[in-house]
C-alpha atoms as an extended CHARMM CRD file, in Angstrom:
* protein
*
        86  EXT
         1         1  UNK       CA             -9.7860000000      -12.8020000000      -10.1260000000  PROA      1               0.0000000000
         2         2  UNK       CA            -11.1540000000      -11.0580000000       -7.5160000000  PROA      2               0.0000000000
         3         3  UNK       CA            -12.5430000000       -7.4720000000       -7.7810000000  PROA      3               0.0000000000
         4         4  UNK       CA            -13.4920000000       -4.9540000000       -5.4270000000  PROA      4               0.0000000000
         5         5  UNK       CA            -15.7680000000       -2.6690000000       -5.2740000000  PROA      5               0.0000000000
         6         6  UNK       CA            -16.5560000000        0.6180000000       -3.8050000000  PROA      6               0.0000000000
         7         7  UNK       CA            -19.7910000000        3.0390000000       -3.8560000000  PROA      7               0.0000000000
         8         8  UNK       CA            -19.3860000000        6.4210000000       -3.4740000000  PROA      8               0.0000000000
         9         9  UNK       CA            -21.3730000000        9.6660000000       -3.8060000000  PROA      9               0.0000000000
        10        10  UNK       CA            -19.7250000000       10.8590000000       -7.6280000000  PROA      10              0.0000000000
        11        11  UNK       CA            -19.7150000000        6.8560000000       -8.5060000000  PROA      11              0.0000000000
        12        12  UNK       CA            -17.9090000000        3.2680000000       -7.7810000000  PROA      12              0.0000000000
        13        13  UNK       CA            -14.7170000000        2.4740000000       -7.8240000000  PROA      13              0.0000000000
        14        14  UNK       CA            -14.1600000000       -0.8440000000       -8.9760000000  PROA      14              0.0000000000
        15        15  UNK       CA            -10.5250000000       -2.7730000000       -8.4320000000  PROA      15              0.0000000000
        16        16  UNK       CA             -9.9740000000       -5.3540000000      -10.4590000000  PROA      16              0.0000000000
        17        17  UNK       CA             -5.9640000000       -5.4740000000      -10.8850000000  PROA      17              0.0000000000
        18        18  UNK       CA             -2.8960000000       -4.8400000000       -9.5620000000  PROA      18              0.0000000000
        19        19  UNK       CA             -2.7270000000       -1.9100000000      -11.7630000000  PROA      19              0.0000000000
        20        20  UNK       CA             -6.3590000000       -0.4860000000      -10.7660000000  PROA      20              0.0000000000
        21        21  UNK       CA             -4.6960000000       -0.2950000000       -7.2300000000  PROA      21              0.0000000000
        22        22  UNK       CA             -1.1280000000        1.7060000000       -8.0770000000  PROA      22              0.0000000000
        23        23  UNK       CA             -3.1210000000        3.7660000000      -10.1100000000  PROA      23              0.0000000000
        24        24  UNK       CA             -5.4020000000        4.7150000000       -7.1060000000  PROA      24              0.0000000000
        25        25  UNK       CA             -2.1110000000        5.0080000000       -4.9030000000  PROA      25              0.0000000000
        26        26  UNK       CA             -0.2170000000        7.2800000000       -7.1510000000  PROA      26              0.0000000000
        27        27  UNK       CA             -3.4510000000        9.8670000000       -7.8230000000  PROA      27              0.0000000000
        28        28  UNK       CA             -3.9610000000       10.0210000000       -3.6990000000  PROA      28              0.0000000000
        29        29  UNK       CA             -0.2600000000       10.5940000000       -3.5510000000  PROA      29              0.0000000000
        30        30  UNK       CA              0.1400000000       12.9380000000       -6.4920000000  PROA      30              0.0000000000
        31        31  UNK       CA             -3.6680000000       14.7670000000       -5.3990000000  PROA      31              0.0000000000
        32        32  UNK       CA             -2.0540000000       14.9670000000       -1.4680000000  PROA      32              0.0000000000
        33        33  UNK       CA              1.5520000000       15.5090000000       -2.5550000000  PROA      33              0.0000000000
        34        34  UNK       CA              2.1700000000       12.9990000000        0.2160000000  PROA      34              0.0000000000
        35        35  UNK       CA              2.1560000000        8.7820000000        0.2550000000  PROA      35              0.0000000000
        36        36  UNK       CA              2.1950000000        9.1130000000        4.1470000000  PROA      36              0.0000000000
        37        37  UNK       CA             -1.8840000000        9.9110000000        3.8220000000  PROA      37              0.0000000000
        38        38  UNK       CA             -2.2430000000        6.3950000000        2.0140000000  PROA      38              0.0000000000
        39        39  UNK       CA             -0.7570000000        4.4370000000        4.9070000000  PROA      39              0.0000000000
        40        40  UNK       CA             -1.8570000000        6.2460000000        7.7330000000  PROA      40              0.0000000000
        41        41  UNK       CA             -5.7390000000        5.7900000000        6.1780000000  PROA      41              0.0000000000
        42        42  UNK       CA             -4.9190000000        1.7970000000        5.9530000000  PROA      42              0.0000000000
        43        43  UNK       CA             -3.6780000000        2.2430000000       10.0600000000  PROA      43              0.0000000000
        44        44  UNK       CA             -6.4430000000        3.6200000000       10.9910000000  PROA      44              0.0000000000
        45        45  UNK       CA             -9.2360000000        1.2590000000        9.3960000000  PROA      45              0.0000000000
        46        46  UNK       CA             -7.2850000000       -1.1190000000       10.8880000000  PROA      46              0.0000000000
        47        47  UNK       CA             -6.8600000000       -2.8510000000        6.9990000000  PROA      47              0.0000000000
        48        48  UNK       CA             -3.3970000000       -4.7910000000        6.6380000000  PROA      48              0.0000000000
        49        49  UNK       CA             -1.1670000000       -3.9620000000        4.0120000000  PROA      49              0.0000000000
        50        50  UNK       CA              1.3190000000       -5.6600000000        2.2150000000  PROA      50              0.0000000000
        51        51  UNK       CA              3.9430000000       -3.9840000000       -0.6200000000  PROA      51              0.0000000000
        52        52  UNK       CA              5.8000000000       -6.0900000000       -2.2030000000  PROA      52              0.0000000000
        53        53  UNK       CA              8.7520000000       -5.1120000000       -3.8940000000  PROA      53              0.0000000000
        54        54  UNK       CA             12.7110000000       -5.0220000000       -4.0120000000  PROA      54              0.0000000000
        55        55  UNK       CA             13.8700000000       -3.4900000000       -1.0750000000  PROA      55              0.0000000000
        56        56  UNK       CA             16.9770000000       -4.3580000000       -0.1830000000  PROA      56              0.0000000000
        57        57  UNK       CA             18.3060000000       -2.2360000000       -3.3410000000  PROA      57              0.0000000000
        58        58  UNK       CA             17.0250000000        0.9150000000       -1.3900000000  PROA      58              0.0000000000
        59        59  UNK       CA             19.6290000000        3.6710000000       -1.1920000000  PROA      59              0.0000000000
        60        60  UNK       CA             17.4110000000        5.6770000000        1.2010000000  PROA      60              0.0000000000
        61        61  UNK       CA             18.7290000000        4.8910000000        5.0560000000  PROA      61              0.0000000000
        62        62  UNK       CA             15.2330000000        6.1150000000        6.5800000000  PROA      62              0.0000000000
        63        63  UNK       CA             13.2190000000        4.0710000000        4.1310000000  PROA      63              0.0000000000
        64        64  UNK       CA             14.9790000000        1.4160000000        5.1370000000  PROA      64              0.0000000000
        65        65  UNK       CA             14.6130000000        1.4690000000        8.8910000000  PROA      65              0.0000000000
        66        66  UNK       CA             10.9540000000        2.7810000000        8.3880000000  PROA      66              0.0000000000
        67        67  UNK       CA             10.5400000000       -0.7940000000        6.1320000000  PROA      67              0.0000000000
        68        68  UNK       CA             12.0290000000       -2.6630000000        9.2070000000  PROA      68              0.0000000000
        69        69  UNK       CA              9.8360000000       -1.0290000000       12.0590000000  PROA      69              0.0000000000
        70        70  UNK       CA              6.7170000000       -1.3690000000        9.7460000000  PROA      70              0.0000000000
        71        71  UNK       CA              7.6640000000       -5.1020000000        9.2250000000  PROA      71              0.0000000000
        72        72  UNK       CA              7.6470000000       -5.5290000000       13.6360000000  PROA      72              0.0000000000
        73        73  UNK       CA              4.0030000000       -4.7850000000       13.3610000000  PROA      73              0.0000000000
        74        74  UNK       CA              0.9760000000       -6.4910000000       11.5840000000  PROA      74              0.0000000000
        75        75  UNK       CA             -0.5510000000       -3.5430000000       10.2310000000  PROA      75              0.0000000000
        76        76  UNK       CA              1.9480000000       -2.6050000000        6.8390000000  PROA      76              0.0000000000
        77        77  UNK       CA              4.3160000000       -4.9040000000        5.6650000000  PROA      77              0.0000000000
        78        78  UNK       CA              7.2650000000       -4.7650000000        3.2340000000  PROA      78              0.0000000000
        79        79  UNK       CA              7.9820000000       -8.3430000000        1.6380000000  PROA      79              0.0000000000
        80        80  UNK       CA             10.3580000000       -9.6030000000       -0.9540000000  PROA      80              0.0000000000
        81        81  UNK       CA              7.6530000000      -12.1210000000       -2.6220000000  PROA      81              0.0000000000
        82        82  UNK       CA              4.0590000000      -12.6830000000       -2.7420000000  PROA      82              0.0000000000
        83        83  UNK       CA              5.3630000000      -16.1910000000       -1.2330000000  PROA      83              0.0000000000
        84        84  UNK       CA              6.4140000000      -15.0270000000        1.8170000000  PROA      84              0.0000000000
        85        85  UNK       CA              2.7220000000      -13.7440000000        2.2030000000  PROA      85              0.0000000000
        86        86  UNK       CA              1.4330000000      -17.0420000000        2.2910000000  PROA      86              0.0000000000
């Protein structure tokens, strides 16, 4: 397993699971009332970012085409499986 680790001024933040990482995800979104902040912050560090997930059970006809542009880049991606990742 592979943890990650971050020092700030009030602590670290330490990452050491899947769930460690939706947790942090869903506070910035719930703190910012927006998950737009947590992808535009991975854009412009310039860190890749994959979500994996079950997309094409979307309802949402935005989300959708917003998946499909991201997916044209190499900066955020939306995959089916962790195996099409590797």
């Amino acid at each position: 397993m592979e943890f990650i680790e971050h020092k700030t001024a009030k602590g670290t933040v330490v990452v050491s699971s899947e769930q460690d990482a939706l947790d942090i995800m869903a506070n910035i979104g719930y703190l910012y009332d927006s998950s737009k902040i947590i992808l535009q912050k991975f854009s412009n560090y310039r860190v890749q970012l994959v979500v994996i997930g079950d997309f094409p059970q979307l309802a949402s006809k935005s989300l959708k085409e917003f998946i499909l542009e991201s997916n044209k880049g190499l900066q955020v991606n939306f995959l089916s499986t962790i195996s099409e990742l590797l």
